[in-house]
C-alpha positions in Angstrom: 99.5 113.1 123.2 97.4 114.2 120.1 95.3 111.3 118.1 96.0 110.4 114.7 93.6 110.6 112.4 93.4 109.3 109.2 91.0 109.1 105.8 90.2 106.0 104.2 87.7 103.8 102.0 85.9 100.7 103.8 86.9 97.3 102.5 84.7 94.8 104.9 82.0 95.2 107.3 84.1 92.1 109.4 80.8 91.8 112.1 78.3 93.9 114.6 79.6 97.8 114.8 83.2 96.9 113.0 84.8 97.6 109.9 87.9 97.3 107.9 89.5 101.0 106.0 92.2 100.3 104.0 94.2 104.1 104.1 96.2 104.5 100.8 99.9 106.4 101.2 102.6 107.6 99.1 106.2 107.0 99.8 109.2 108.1 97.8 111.5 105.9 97.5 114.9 106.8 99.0 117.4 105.5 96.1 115.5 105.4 93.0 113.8 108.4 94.0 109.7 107.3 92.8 106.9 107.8 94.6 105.1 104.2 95.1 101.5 103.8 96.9 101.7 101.7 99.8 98.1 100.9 102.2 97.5 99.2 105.4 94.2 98.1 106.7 92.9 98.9 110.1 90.1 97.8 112.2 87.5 100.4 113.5 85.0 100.5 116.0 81.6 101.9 114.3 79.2 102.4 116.8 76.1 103.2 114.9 76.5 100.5 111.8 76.3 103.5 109.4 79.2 102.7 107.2 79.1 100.4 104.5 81.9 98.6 102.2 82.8 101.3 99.8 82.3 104.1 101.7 84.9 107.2 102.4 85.4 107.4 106.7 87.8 108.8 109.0 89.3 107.1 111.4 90.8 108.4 115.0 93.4 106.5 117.4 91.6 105.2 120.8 92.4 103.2 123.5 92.1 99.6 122.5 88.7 98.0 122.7 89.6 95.0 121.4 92.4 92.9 120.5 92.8 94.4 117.3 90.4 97.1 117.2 92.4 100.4 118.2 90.6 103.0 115.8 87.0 104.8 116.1 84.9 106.1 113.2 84.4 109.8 113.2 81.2 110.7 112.4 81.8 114.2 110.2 84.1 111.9 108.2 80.9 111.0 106.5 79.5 108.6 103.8 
């Protein structure tokens, strides 16, 4: 089964090699027919501490390595 992967900007450093990427979407909606902006924030595993709160990363599905930690940083995502 393929792994998702998805873009996003860094909202918290939350402790020692994790961080929080809020990833911004746009949905249409199905009656009126606009396109709104909905986000979701997901935990990621960053291994080497190289990302910091503002920063642009990608993000890849894993297998879970923590209760709530089910993504990994990819490193050509990049700062």
């Amino acid at each position: 089964m393929p792994r998702r992967i998805l873009s996003g900007v860094v909202t918290s450093k939350s402790g020692n090699k994790s961080i929080v990427v809020q990833v911004d979407r746009r949905v249409r909606h199905p009656l009126y027919k606009k396109f709104m902006k909905k986000s979701k924030k997901y935990h990621a595993h960053d291994e080497e501490n190289q990302f910091g709160v503002g920063d642009k990363v990608r993000i890849q599905e894993c297998a879970p390595i923590s209760k709530q930690k089910t993504w990994v940083t990819i490193a050509e995502g990049g700062a």
